[in-house]
C-alpha positions as CSV (number, residue, x, y, z in Angstrom):
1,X,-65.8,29.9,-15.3
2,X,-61.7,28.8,-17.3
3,X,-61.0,30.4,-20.3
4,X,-57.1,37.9,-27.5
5,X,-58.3,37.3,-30.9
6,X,-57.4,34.2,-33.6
7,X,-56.0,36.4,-36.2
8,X,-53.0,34.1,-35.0
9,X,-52.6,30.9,-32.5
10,X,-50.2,32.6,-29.9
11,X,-53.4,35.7,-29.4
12,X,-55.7,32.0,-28.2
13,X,-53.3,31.0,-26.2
14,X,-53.7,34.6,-23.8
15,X,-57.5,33.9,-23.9
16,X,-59.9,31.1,-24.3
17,X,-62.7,33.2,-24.6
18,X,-61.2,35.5,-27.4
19,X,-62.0,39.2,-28.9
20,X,-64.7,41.1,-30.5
21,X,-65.3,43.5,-33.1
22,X,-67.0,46.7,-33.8
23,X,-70.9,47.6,-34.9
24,X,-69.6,47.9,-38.9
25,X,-66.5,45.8,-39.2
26,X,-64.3,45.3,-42.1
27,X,-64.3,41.9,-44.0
28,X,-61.3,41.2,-42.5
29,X,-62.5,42.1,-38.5
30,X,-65.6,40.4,-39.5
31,X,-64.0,37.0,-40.6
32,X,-61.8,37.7,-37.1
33,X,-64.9,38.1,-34.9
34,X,-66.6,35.1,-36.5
35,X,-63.8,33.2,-36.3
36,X,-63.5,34.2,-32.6
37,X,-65.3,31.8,-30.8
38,X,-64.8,31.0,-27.6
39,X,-64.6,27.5,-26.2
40,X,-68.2,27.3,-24.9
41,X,-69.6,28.9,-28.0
42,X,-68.9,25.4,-29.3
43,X,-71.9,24.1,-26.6
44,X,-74.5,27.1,-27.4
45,X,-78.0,26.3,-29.2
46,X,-78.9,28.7,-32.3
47,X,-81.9,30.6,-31.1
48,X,-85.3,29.8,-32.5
49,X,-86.9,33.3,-32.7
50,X,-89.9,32.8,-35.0
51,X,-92.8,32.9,-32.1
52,X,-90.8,35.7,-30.7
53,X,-91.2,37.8,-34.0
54,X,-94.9,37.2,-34.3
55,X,-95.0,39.6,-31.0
56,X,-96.2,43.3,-32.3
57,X,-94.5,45.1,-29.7
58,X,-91.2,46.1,-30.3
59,X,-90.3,46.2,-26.4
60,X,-91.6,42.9,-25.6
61,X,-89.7,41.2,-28.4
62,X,-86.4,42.7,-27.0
63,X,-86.9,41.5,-24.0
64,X,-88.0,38.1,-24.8
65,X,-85.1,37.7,-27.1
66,X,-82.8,38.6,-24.4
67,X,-84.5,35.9,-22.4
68,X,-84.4,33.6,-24.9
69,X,-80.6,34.2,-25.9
70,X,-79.4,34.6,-22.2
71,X,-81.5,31.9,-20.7
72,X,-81.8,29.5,-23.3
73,X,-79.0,30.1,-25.7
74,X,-76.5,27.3,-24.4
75,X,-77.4,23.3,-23.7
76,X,-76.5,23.9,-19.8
77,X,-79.9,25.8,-19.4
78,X,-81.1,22.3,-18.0
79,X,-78.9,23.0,-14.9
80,X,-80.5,27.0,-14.4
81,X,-82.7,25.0,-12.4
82,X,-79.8,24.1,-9.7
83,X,-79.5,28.4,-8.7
84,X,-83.2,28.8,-7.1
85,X,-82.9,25.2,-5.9
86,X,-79.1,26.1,-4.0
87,X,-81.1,29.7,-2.9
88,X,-84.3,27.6,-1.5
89,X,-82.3,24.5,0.0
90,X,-80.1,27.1,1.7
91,X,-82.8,29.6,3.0
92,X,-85.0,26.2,4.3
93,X,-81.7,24.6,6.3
94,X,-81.6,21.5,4.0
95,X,-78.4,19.5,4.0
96,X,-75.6,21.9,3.8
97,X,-73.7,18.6,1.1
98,X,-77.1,19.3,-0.6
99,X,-76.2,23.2,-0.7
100,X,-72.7,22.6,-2.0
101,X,-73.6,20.2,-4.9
102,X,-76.7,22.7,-6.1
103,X,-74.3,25.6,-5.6
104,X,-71.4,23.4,-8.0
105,X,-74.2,22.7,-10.5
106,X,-75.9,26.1,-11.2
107,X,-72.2,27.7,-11.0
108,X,-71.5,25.8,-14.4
109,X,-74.7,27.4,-16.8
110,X,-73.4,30.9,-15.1
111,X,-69.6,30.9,-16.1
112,X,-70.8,29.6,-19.4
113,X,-72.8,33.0,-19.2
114,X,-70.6,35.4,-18.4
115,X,-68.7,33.7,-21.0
116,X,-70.8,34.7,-23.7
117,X,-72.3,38.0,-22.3
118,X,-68.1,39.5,-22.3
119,X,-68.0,37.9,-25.8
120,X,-71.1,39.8,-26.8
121,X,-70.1,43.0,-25.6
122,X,-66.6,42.7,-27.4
123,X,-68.8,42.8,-30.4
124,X,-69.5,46.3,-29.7
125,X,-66.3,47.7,-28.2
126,X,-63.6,46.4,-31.0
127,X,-61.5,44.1,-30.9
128,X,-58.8,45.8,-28.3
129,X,-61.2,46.8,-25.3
130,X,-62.9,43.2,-26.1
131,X,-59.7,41.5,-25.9
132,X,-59.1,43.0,-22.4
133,X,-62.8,42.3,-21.1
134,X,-61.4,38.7,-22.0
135,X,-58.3,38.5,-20.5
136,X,-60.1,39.9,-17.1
137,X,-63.4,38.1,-16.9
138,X,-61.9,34.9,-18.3
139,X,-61.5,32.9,-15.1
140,X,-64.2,35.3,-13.1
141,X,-65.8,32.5,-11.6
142,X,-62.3,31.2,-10.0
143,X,-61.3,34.9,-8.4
144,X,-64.9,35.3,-7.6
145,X,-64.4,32.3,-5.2
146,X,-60.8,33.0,-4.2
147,X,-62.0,36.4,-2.8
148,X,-65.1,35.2,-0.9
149,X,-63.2,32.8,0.8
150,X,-60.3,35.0,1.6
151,X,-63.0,36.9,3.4
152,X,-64.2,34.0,5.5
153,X,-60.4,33.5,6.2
154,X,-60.6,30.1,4.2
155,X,-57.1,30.6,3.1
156,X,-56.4,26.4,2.5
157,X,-59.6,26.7,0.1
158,X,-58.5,29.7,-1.7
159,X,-55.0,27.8,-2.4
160,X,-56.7,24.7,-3.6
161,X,-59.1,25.9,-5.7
162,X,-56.8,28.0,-7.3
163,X,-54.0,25.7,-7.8
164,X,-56.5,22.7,-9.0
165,X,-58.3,25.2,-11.8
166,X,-54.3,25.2,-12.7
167,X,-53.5,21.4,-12.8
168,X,-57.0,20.7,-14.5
169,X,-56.3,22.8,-17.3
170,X,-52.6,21.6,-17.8
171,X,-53.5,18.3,-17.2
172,X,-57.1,16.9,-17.5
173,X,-58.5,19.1,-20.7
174,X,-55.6,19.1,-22.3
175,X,-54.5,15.6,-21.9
176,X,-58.6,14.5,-22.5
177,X,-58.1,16.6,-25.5
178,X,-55.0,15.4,-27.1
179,X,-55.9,12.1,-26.3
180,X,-59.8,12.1,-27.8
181,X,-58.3,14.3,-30.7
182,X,-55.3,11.4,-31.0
183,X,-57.8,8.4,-31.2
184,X,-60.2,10.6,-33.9
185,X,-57.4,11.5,-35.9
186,X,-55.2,8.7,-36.3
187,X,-54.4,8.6,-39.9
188,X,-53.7,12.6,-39.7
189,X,-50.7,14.2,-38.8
190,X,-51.4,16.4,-35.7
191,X,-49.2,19.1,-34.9
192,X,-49.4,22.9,-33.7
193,X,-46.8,25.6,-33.3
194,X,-44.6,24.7,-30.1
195,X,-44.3,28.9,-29.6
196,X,-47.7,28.7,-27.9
197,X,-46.7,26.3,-25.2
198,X,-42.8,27.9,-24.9
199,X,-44.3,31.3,-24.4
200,X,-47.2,29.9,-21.6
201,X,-44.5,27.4,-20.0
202,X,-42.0,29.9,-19.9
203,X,-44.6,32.7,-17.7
204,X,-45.9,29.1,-15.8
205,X,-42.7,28.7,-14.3
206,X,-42.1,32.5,-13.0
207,X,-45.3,31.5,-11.3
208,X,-43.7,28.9,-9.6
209,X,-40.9,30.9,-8.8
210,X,-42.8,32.9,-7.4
211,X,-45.0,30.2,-5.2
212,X,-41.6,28.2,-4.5
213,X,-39.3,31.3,-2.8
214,X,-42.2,31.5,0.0
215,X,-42.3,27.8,0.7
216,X,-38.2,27.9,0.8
217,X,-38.0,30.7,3.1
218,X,-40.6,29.5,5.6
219,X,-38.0,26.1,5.9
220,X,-35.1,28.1,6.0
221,X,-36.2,30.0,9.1
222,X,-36.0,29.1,12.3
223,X,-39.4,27.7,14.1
224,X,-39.2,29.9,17.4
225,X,-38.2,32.9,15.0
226,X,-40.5,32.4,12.2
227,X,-43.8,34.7,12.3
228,X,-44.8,34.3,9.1
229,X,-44.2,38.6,8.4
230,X,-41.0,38.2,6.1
231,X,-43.0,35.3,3.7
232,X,-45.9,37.6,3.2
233,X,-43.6,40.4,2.2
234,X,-42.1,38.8,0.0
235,X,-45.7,37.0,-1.8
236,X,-46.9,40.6,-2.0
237,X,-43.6,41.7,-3.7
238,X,-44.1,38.8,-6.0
239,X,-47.5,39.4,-6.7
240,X,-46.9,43.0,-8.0
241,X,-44.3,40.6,-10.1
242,X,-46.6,38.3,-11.7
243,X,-49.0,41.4,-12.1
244,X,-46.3,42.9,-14.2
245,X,-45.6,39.8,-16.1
246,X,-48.9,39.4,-17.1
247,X,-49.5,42.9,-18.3
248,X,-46.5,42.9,-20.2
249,X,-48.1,39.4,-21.9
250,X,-51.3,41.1,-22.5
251,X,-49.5,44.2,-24.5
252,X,-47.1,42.2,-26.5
253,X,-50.0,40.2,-28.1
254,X,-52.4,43.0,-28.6
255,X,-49.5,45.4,-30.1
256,X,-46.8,43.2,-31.0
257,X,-48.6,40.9,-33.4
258,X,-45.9,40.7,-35.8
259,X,-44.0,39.0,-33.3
260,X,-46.5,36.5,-32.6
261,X,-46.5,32.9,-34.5
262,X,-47.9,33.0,-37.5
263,X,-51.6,32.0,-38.2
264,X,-52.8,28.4,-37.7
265,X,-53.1,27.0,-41.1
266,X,-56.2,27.2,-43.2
267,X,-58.8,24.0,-42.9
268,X,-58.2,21.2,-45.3
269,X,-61.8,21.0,-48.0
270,X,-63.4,18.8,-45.2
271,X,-63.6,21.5,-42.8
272,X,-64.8,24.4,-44.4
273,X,-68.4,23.4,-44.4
274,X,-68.3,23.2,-41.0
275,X,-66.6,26.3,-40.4
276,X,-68.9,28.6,-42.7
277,X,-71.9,27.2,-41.0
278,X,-70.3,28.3,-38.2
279,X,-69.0,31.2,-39.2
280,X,-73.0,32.0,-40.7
281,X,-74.3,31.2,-36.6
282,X,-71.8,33.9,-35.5
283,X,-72.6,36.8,-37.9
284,X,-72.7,39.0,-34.6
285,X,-73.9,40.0,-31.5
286,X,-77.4,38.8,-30.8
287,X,-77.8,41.2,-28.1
288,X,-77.2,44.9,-27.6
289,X,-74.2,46.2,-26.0
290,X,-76.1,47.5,-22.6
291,X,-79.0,44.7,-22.1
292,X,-75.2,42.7,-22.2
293,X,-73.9,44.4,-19.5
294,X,-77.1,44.4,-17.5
295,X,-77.0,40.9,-17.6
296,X,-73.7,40.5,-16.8
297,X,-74.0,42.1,-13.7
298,X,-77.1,39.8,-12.7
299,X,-74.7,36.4,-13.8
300,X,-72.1,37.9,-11.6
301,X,-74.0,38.4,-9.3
302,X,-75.5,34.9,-8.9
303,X,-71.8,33.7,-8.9
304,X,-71.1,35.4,-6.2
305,X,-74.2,34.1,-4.8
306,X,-73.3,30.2,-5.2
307,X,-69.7,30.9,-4.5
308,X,-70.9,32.0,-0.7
309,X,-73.0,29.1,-0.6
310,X,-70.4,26.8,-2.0
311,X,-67.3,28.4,0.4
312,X,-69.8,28.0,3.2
313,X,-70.5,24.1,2.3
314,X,-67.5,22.8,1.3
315,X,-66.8,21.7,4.8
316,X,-69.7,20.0,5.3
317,X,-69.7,18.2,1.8
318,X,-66.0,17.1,2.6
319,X,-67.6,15.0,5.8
320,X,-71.0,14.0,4.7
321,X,-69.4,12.3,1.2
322,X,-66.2,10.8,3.4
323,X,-63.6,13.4,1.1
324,X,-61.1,15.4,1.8
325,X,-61.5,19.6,1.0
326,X,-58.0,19.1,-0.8
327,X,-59.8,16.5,-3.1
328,X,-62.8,18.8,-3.1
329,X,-60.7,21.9,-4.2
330,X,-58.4,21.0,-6.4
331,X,-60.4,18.2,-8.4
332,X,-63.2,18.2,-8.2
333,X,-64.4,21.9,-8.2
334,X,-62.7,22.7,-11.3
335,X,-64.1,19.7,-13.3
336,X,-67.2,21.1,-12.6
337,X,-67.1,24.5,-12.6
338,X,-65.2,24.7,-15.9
339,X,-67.1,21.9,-17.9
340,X,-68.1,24.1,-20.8
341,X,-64.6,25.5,-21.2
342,X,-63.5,22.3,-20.8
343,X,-66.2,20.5,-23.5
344,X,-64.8,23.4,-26.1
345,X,-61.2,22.8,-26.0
346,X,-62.1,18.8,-26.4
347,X,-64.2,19.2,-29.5
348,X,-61.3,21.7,-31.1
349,X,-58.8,18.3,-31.1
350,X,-61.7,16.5,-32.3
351,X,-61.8,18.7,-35.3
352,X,-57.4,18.8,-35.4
353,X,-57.6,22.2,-34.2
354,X,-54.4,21.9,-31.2
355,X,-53.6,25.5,-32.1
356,X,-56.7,26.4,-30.7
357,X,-57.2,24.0,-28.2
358,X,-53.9,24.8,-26.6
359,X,-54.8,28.4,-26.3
360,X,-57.6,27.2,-24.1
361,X,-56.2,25.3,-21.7
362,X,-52.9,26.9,-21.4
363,X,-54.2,30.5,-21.8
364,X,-56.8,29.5,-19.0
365,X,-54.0,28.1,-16.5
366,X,-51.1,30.9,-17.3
367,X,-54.2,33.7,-16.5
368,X,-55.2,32.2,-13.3
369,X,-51.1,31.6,-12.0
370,X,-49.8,35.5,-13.4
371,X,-53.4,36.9,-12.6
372,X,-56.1,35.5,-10.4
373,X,-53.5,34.4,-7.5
374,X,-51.8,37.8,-7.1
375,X,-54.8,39.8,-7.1
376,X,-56.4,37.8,-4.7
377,X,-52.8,38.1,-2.8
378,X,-53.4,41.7,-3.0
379,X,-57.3,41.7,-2.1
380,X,-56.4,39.4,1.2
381,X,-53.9,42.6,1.8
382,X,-56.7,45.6,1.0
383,X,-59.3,43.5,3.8
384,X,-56.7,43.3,6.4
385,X,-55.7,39.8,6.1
386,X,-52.1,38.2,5.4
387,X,-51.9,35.6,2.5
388,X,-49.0,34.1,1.0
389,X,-48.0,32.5,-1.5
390,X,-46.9,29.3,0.4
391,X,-48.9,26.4,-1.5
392,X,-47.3,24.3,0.6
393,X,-44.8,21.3,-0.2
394,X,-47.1,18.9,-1.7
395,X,-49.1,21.3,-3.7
396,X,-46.2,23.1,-4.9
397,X,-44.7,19.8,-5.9
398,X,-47.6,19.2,-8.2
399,X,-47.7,22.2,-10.0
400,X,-44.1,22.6,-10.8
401,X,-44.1,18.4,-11.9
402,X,-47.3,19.3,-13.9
403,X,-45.3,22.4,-15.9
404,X,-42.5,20.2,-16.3
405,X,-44.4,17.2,-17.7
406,X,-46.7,19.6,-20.0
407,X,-43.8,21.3,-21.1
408,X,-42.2,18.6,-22.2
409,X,-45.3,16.5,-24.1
410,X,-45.5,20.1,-26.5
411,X,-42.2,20.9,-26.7
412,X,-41.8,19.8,-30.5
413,X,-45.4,20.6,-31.6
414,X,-46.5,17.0,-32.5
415,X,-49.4,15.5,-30.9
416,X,-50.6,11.8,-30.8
417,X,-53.4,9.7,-28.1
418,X,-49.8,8.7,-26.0
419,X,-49.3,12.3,-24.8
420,X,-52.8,12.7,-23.8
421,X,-52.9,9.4,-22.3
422,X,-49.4,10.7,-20.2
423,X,-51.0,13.5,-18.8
424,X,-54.2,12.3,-18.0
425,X,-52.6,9.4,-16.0
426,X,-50.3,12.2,-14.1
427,X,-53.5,13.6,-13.4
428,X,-54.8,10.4,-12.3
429,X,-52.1,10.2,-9.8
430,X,-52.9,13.7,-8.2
431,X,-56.0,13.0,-7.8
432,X,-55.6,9.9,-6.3
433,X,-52.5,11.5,-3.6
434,X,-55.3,14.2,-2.8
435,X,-57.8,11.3,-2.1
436,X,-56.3,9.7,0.8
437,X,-54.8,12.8,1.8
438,X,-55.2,13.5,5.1
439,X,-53.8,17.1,5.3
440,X,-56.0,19.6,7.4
441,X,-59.2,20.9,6.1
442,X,-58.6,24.7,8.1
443,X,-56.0,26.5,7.9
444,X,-53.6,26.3,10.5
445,X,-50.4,28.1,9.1
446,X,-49.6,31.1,11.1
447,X,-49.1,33.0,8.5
448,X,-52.6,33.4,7.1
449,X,-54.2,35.6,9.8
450,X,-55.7,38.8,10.5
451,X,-53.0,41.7,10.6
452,X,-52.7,42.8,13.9
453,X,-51.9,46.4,14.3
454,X,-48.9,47.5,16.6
């Protein structure tokens, strides 16, 4: 779970999930909160609470509303099922493939979750606070996983999973998008403002910088002098970089506004039912501000949970289905584990919507490169462990083609079915190099190791 409000196109673009507003809002915040949804909101079932209110105690119709919102409030709630299968088939010693693909299943209900539980506190905190609850627990399933795995010293898995939640929102939900909104929209002109995707190209490629200079220095050096000290220096250095860069991002759309694009335009007549129907299904939060927080913590941590089981597993998957963990990582993981995400950004083009739909998958992609890869960076440095940022040649070579090619398909804010169809089939081609990969599954670059003191 990929991913600051949409008072204009450029604040979607920081985050999928978008802001909040406050316990009496304005007519304007409240058309701004209601008109923040997030990209699973768009897969969420309106609650049926008319049993629940036959129920003459006060306390017990809380808490079976919270039940019913939390557990039942989204279509996924048919794969909940999948988290006390992966805990039983992983206490009993089943198949550890079995493990993994239980793990993978209930991870995608739970990001989903935590989703909609930082939405429904941003209800109560305003629209600033909520904004930043956003932009950090966006992508919480991803760092959840990076970290875990840091700590088992899985450092090929961190790298892959990271990098593939990257290339699957640059490539596969935006190029499924464009092309699905391209074929349903033919006889419409489809456009968005090209700002967005300068402004998130522009901070993708100091991310590559950044990832690129390590790579480059470890082939400048010589092999009997290389020990890997002066590349992890300099991914730390970086790191505090990208940090920077991404804070800076975060302020200048939650106080520079003015500088912003401009709104997306308003829905043409046909749209508008469907947007006040909307707009009536999201009058507020459903939930109060602490039972939100109480059950973020529980979604959390179950995350963490499956993310143990699935670091654990992922071995084991890799040889009992004949793949290879670099197909594993950095395709199919984020498929999965972003699918609701993913199913939102898709349904936006349906409805002509690119503003917002770019804000998802860029926004998603640009948090994970400026955010979720330094700070885990800087967590590997806090446990005692060196990581870099050295992707490596091939997976570095994919992500800066993928920014190049994304780049160019939105530089001139026109869409059509060919530029999805471009970067699905660059995705395509990936996928298909990571297939019959046979790079090492374990980490074997001396560079990721436990920090030896002298």
């Amino acid at each position: 779970m990929s991913s600051i409000s949409t008072e204009s196109s450029s604040n979607l673009s920081l985050l999928e999930n978008g802001g909040g507003g406050s316990d009496k809002p304005t007519a304007e915040t409240s058309r701004r909160v209601r008109r923040t949804v997030s990209a699973s909101s768009l897969i969420r079932k309106r609650s049926d609470l008319k049993l629940i209110s036959r129920v003459r105690w006060e306390f017990m119709r809380r808490i079976l509303t919270n039940l019913q919102e939390v557990l039942l409030g989204t279509k996924l709630f048919i794969l909940f099922p999948a988290v006390p299968l992966a805990v039983v088939a992983h206490r009993y010693d089943c198949p550890r493939a079995w493990v993994f693909a239980l793990s993978l299943l209930g991870l995608t209900p739970l990001a989903e979750r935590i989703s909609f539980l930082t939405e429904q506190i941003a209800f109560h905190t305003g629209p600033t606070v909520g904004g930043l609850m956003n932009a950090t627990c966006g992508n919480a399933t991803e760092m959840i996983i990076a970290i875990l795995a840091v700590g088992q010293r899985k450092m090929r898995i961190v790298k892959l999973s990271l990098l593939g939640s990257i290339l699957s929102n640059l490539l596969f939900v935006l190029g499924t998008s464009l092309f699905l909104g391209g074929i349903s929209n033919l006889r419409k002109h489809q456009s968005f403002d090209p700002r967005q995707g300068d402004m998130n190209s522009m901070l993708l490629y100091l991310a590559l910088l950044c990832q690129t200079l390590p790579m480059i220095m470890r082939f400048t050096m010589e092999a009997e002098e290389y020990d890997g000290s002066d590349v992890v220096v300099l991914s730390r250095a970086s790191s505090f970089v990208m940090l920077i860069a991404y804070l800076a991002f975060l302020i200048f759309h939650l106080f520079s506004s003015h500088l912003s694009p401009p709104p997306p335009p308003l829905p043409q007549r046909e749209d508008v039912h469907d947007d006040d129907v909307s707009d009536k299904e999201e009058e507020g939060a459903v939930i109060g501000m602490w039972s939100a927080i109480f059950w973020l913590i529980i979604m959390t941590l179950l995350v963490a949970l499956l993310s143990d089981y699935l670091v654990s597993t992922i071995q084991d998957a890799a040889d009992s289905w004949g793949l290879s963990v670099g197909f594993i990582g950095i395709i199919l993981l984020p498929i999965v584990g972003n699918a609701a995400e993913h199913a939102g950004a898709v349904i936006f083009a349906f409805r002509n919507k690119l503003d917002i739909t770019l804000g998802i998958a860029l926004g998603s992609a640009t948090q994970i490169a400026l955010f979720v890869v330094p700070v885990t960076v800087l967590v590997a440095w806090t446990m005692g462990i060196e990581m870099d940022l050295n992707f490596n040649l091939l997976e570095t070579a994919c992500f800066a083609l993928s920014i190049l090619v994304t780049s160019l398909v939105l530089q001139d804010g026109t869409s059509n079915y060919m530029k999805g169809l471009v970067l699905l089939l660059c995705y395509v081609v990936i996928a298909a190099c990571f297939f019959v990969s046979n790079s090492p599954s374990t980490e074997t670059n001396t560079t990721n190791h436990t920090i030896t003191k002298r």
